[in-house]
N, C-alpha and C positions, 0 to 999 in steps of 0.2 A: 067472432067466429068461434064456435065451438072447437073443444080440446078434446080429441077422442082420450079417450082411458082404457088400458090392456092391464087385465091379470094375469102375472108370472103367477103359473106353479107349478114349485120343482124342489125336491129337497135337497140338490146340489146348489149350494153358494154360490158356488164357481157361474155355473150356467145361469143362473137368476144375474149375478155381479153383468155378465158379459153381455146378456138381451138386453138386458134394464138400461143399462149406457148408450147402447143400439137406438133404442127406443124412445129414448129421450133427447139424443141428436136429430134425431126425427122430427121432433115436436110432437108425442105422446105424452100423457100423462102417467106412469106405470105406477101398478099397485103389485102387493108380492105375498103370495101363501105359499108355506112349506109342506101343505101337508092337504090331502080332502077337505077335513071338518074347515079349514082355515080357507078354503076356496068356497064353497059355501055360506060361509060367515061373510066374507068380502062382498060376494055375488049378493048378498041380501042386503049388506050394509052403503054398499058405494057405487050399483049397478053399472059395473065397467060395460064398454061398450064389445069388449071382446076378450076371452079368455084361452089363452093358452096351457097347454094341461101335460105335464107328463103322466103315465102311468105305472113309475117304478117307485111308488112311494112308502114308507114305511103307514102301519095302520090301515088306512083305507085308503086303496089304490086305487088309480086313475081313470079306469073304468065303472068302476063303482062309484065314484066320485061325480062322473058324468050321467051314469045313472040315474043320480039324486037329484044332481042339477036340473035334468030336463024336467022334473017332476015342479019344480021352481020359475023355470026362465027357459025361453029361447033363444036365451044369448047367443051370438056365434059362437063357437067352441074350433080350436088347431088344436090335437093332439100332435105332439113333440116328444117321442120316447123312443130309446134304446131299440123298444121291440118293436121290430122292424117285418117280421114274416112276414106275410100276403093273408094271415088267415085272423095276427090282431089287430092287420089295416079294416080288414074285413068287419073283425068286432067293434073296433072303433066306431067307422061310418054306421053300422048296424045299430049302435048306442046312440048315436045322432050327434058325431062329432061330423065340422063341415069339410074339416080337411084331416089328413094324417102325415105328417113330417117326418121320416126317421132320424134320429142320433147315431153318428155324429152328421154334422152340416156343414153347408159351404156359407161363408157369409154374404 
């Protein structure tokens, strides 16, 4: 039986520490980038089955991040960030993420 694989990316420790534990009591396989270029990197080198993305990251944020992505893969994509309005759930799904999560979460 295959072993899905998910991409943490998040440039909080903290929230990568707390999924990644999540995810692997699961029985996920997790992989982990702090940053765009380091999600892309991953997404080309380890083709997770599914990528979770914040968008408050230092350098090249999490929209732009997705951006590039798509131009690469149609992974699935969860955005997972702080910004929460209605208008960068809007840009999110509009970028071709499949879902949008706000920060903070229930577990």
């Amino acid at each position: 039986m295959k072993q899905f694989t998910v991409l943490l990316v998040d440039d909080e420790e903290r929230i990568l520490n707390f999924l990644k534990v999540k995810l692997k009591t699961c029985g996920y396989e997790v992989l982990t980038a702090h940053n765009g270029r380091g999600c892309l990197e991953q997404v080309q080198a380890q083709d997770p089955d599914l990528v979770v993305l914040d968008v408050l990251m230092p350098g090249m944020d999490g929209f732009e991040t997705l951006k590039q992505l798509r131009t690469l893969s149609s992974i699935p994509v969860i955005v997972l960030s702080a910004k929460g309005s209605y208008a960068d759930k809007i840009h999110g799904l509009g970028l071709g993420a499949d879902d949008y999560l706000p920060k903070p979460f229930n577990r």
